[in-house]
C-alpha positions as CSV (number, residue, x, y, z in Angstrom):
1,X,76.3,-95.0,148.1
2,X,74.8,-93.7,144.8
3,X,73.8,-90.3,146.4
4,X,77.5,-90.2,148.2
5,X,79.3,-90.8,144.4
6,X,77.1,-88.1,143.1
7,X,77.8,-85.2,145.9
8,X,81.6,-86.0,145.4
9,X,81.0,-85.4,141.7
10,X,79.5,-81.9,142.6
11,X,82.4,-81.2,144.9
12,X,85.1,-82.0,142.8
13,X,82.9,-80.4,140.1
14,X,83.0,-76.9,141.6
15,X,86.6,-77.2,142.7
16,X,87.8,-77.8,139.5
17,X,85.3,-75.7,138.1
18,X,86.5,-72.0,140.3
19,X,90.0,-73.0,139.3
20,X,90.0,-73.9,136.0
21,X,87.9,-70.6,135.4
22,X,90.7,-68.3,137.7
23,X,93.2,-69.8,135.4
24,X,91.5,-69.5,132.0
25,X,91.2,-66.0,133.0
26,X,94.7,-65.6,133.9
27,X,96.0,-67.0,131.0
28,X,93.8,-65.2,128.5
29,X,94.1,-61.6,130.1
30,X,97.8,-61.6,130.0
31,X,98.4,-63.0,126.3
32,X,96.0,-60.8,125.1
33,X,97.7,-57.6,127.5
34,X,101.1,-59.2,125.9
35,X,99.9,-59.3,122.4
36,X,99.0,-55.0,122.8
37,X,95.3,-55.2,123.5
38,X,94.5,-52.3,125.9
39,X,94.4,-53.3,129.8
40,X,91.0,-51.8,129.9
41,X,89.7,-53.5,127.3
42,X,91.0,-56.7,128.9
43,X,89.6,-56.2,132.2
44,X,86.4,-55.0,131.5
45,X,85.6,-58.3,128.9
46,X,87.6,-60.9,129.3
47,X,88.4,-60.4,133.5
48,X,84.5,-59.5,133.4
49,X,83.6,-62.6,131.8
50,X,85.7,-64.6,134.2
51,X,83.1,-63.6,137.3
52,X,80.2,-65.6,135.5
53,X,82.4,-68.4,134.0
54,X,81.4,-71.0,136.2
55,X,77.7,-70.2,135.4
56,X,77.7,-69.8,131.7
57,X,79.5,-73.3,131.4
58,X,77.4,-75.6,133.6
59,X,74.6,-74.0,132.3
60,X,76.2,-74.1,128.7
61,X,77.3,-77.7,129.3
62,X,73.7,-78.6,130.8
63,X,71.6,-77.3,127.6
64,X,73.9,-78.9,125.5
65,X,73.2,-82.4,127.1
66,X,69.6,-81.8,127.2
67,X,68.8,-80.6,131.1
68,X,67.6,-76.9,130.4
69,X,66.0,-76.6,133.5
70,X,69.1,-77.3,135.4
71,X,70.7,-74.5,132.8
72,X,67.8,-72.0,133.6
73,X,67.8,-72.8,137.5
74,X,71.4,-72.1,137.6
75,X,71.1,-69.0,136.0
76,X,68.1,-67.6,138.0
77,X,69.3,-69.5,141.4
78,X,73.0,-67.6,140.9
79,X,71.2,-64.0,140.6
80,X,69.2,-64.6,143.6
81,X,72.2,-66.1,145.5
82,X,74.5,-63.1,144.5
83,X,71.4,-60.6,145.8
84,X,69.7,-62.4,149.0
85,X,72.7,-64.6,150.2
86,X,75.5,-62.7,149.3
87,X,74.8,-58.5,149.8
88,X,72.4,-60.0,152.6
89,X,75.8,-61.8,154.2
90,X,78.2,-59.0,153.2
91,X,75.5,-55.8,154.4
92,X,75.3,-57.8,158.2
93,X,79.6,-57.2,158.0
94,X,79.4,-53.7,157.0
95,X,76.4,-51.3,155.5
96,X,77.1,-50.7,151.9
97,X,76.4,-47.4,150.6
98,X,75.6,-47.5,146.7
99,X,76.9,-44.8,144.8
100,X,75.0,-42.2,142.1
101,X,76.8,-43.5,139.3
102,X,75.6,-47.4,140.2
103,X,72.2,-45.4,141.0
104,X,72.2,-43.9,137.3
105,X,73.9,-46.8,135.1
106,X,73.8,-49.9,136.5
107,X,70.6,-50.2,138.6
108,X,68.5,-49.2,135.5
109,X,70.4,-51.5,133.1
110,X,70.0,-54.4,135.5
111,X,65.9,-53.5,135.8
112,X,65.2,-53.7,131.9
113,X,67.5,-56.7,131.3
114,X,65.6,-58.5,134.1
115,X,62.1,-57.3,132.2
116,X,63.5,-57.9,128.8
117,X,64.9,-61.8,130.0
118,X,61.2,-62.2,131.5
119,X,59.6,-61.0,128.8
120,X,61.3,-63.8,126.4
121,X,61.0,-66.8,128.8
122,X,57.1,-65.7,129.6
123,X,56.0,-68.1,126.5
124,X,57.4,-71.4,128.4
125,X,60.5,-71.4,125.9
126,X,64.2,-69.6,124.8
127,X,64.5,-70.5,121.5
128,X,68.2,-69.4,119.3
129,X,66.6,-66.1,118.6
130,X,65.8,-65.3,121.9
131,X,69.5,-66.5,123.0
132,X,71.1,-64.3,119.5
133,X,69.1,-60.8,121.6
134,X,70.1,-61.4,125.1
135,X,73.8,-61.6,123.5
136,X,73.6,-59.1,121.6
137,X,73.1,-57.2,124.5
138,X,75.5,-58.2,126.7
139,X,77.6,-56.9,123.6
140,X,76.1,-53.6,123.6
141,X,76.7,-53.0,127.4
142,X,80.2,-54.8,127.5
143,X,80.6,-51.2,124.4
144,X,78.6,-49.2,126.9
145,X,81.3,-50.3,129.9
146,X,84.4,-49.5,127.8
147,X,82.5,-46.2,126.2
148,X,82.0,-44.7,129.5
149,X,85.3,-46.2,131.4
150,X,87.2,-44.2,128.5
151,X,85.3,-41.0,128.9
152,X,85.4,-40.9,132.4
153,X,88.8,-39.0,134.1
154,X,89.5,-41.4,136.6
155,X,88.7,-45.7,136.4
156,X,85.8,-46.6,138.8
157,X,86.8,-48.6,141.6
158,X,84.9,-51.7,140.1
159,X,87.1,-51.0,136.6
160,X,90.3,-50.8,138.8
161,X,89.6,-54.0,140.3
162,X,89.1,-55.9,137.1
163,X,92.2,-54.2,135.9
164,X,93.8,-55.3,139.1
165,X,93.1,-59.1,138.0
166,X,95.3,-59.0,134.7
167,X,98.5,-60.6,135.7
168,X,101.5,-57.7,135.2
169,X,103.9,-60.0,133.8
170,X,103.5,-63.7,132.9
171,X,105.2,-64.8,130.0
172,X,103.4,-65.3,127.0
173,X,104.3,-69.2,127.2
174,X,102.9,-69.3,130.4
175,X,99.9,-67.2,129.5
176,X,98.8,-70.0,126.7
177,X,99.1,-73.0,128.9
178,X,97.0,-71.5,131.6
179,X,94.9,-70.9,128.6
180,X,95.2,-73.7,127.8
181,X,94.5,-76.0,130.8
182,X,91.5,-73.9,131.2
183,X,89.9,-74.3,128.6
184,X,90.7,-78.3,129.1
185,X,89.5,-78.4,132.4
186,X,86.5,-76.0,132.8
187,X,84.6,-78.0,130.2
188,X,85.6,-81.1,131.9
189,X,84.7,-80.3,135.7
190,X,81.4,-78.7,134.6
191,X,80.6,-81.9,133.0
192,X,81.4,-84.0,135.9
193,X,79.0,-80.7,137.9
194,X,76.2,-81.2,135.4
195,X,76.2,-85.6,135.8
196,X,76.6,-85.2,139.9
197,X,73.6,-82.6,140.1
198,X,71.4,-84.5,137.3
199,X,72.2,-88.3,139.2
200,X,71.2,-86.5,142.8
201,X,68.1,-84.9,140.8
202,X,66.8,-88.7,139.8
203,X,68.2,-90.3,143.5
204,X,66.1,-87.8,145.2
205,X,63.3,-87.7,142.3
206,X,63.3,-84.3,142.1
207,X,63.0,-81.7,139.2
208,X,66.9,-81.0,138.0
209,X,66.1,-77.0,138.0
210,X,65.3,-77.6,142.0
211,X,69.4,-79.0,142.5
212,X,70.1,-75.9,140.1
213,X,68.6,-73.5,141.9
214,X,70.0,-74.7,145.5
215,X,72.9,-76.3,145.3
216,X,74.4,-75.4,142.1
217,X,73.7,-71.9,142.0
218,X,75.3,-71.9,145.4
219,X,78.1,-73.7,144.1
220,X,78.7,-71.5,141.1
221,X,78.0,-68.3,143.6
222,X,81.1,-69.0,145.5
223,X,83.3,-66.7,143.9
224,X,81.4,-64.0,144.1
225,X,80.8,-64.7,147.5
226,X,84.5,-64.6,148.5
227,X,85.0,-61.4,146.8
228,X,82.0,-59.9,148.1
229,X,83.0,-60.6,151.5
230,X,86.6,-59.4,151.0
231,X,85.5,-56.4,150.0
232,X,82.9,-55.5,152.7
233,X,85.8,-56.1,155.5
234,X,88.1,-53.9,153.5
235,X,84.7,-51.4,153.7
236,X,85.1,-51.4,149.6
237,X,81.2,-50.7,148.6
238,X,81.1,-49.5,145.0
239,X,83.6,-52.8,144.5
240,X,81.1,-55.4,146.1
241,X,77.8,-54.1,145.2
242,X,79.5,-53.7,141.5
243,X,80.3,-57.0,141.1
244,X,77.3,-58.4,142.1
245,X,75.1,-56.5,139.4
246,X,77.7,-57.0,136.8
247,X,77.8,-60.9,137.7
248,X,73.7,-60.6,137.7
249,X,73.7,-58.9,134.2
250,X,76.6,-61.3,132.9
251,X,74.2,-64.5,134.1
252,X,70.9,-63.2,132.4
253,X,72.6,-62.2,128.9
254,X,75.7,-64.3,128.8
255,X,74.6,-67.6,130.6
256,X,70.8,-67.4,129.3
257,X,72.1,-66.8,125.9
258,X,75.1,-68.5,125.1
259,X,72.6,-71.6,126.9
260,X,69.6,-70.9,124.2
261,X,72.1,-70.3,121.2
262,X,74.0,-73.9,121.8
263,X,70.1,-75.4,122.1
264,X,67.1,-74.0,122.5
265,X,65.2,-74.6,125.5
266,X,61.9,-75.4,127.0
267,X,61.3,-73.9,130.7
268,X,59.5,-75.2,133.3
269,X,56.2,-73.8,134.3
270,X,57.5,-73.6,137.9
271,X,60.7,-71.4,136.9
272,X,58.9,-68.7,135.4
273,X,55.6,-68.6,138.1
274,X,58.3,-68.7,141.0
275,X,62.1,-68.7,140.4
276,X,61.4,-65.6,137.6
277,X,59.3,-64.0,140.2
278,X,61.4,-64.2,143.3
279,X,64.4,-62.9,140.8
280,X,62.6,-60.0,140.0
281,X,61.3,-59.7,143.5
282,X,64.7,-59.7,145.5
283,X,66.3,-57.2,142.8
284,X,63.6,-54.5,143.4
285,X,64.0,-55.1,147.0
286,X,67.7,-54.2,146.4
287,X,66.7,-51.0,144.3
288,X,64.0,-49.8,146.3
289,X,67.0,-49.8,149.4
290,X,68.9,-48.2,147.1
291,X,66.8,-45.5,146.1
292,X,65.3,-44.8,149.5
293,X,67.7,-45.3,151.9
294,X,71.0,-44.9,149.7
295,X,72.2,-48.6,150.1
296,X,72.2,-51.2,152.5
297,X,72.0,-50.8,155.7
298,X,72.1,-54.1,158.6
299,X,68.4,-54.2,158.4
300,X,68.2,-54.3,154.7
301,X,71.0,-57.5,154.8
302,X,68.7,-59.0,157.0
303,X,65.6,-58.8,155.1
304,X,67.4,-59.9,152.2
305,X,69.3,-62.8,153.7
306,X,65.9,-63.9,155.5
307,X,64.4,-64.0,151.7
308,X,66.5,-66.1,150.6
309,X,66.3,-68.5,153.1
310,X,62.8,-68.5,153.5
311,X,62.6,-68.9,149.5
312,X,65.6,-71.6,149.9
313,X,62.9,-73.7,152.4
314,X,59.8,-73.1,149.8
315,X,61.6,-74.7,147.2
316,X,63.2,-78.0,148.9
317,X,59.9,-78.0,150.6
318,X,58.2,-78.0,147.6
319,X,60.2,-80.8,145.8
320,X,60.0,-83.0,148.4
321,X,56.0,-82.8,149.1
């Protein structure tokens, strides 16, 4: 009964959680477009935050109440979701091609923030300095985004899409009780998240960053895996593999760093000589595809799905034995 209680916590955790975060960042993009702030500026922080909400607060929440390796398994679990699970799943719908400009910006950016973010967890700890440089550069590249989305002629298609999310015209009444409600609610439903996944953690006595790195991360991956697959069937690459590496750069400087600044945080030996590892791992699979072969192709998907499975079974396997 115990174990039943806590996976109806989780549910009604993410539930509440992926609507609470859709209407936070309702709310908040239209009063700020209705207050004059520039629709690109909107969409490219404040819509862009809105595809790692659900990860920076449970892992937020979770450091805050003294689980970091539930906070750091979430955050490493949801980057190798959004690579091996999701562009695995989506590349079996349709081959993605991955464009020169993701080739030249984003692919690059994603490989030193992944080195950088190993780099600081490779001494067993993220203390509040560590967390003050990954967010200072998520700062820096959310400049970078705007810098470039304002030189360039014409808006990507991943800068259209975020601007697609503002809502064209919700009263500014409206747009603060969304905002409101949001910022109510997502606190509250990753709270009841964090107790369900840290209860199932001591039922099953295992390690709370082995529930974040299976069923939490998969939890807070949902989104992305909706949109992902939404755009592969409407054959939308640059869309789908875009928000994928955003959401992966979003969860190593924003949900890392927003975790280590609120309380600084001891990691688990397993996280870094695995989890780190089989991040890193699955990411320069992805580049390597995209370098060689242009993108991914149906037998690319499957060698990425296959890897996260296969990783999926070493860890529940490895908790258990």
């Amino acid at each position: 009964m115990p174990l039943l209680i806590a996976s109806l916590q989780m549910i009604a955790g993410f539930i509440l959680l992926v609507w609470s975060a859709d209407r936070l960042v309702a709310g908040a993009s239209a009063l700020a477009r209705n207050f004059g702030v520039a629709p690109m500026i909107v969409g490219l922080t404040i819509v862009g935050f809105g595809t790692s909400a659900p990860e920076m607060v449970v892992s937020a929440l979770a450091a805050a109440e003294g689980n970091p390796s539930l906070a750091i398994g979430n955050a490493l679990g949801s980057n190798i979701a959004n690579v091996g699970l999701i562009l695995g799943l989506t590349g079996l719908i349709y081959p993605m091609m991955i464009d020169k400009s993701s080739r030249q910006y984003e692919f690059p950016v994603l490989g030193l923030v992944t080195l950088a973010s190993a780099f600081l967890m490779m001494n067993g700890s993220l203390s509040r300095v560590d967390g003050t440089i990954l967010i200072s550069g998520l700062g820096l590249f959310l400049f970078s985004m705007v810098f470039r989305a304002i030189r360039q002629a014409e808006p990507s298609a991943n800068t259209e899409a975020l601007l697609a999310e503002i809502p064209d015209q919700m009263e500014t009444r409206s747009a603060v009780g969304w905002t409101v409600v949001g910022l109510i609610i997502l606190p509250l439903s990753a709270h009841i998240l964090v107790n369900g996944a840290v209860t199932i953690a001591e039922i099953m006595h295992v390690s709370e960053a082995v529930v974040g790195l299976t069923i939490v991360a998969l939890g807070t991956s949902l989104p992305e895996l909706a949109a992902a697959i939404a755009s592969a069937v409407k054959k939308e690459d640059d869309l789908c593999i875009g928000n994928i590496l955003g959401s992966n750069l979003f969860n190593l400087m924003g949900v890392l760093g927003i975790a280590a600044l609120i309380h600084p945080m001891v990691i688990e030996p397993m996280l870094i000589s695995r989890d780190l590892i089989v991040m890193s791992g699955i990411f320069a699979l992805l580049a390597i595809m995209a370098y060689t072969r242009g993108g991914v192709t149906r037998l690319g998907a499957t060698v990425l799905l296959l890897s996260y499975v296969v990783y999926q079974v070493v860890v529940i396997v490895q908790a258990l034995a």
